[in-house]
C-alpha positions in Angstrom: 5.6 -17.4 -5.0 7.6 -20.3 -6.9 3.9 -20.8 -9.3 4.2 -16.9 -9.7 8.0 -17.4 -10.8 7.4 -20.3 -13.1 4.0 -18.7 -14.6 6.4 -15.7 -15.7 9.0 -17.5 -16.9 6.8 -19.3 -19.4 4.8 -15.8 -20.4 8.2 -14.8 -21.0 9.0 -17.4 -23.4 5.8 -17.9 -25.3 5.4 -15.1 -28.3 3.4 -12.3 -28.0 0.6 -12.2 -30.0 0.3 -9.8 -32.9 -3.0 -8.2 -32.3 -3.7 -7.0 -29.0 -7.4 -7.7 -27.0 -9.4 -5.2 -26.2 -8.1 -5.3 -22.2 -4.4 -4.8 -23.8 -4.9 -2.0 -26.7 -6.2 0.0 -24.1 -3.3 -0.3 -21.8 0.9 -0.4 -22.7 3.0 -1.9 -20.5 6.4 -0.2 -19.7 9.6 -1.9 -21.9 12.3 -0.6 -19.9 11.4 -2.9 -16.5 13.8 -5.6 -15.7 12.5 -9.3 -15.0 12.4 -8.7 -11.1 10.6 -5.6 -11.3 7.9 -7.5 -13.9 7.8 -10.4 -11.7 6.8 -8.2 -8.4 4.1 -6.5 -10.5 2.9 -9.4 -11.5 2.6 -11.4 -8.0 1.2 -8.2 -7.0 -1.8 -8.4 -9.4 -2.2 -12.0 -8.6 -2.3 -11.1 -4.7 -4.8 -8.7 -5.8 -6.8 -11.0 -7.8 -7.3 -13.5 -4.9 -8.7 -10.6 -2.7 -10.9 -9.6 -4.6 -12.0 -12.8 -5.2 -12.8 -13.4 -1.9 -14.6 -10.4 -1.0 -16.7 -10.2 -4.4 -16.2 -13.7 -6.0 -20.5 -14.1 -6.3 -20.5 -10.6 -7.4 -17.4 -11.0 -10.4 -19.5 -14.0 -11.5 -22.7 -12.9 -11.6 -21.4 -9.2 -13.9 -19.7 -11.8 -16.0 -22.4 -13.7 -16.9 -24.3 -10.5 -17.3 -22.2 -9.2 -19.9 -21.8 -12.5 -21.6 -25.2 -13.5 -21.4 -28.0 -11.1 -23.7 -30.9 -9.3 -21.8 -33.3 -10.6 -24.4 -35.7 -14.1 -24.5 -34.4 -17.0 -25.8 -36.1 -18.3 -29.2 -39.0 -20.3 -29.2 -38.2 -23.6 -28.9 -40.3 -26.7 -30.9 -39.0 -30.0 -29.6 -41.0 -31.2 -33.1 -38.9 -29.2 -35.5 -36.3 -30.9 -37.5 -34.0 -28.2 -37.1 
């Protein structure tokens, strides 16, 4: 829980950054929580993440690579071609 602690601490010092991802626009976060009420959500998620690592970790990889991997060929490939 101490890694959990000090992993917040510094998100809470570094600045946020001015455009949002894609994961974040979707989803605001409340402004009105204190820092011990951010803190339990956030070793909540992380308890959360290592479950569901362990029960689907081959799965989480494989739908990874799947979306960052395209369903088409690769190019043809001459070992002969300058570029």
């Amino acid at each position: 829980m101490r890694d959990a602690r000090q992993a917040m601490a510094a998100s809470m010092r570094t600045p946020r950054r001015k455009r949002p991802s894609r994961a974040t626009a979707a989803f605001a976060l409340p402004s009105h929580w204190s820092p011990r009420q951010a803190l339990a959500v956030f070793e909540c998620l992380e308890l959360m993440r290592e479950q569901l690592w362990l029960a689907y970790g081959p799965e989480i990889q494989r739908a990874w690579r799947d979306q960052l991997v395209p369903d088409r060929t690769p190019p043809d490939f001459d070992p002969d071609s300058p570029f």
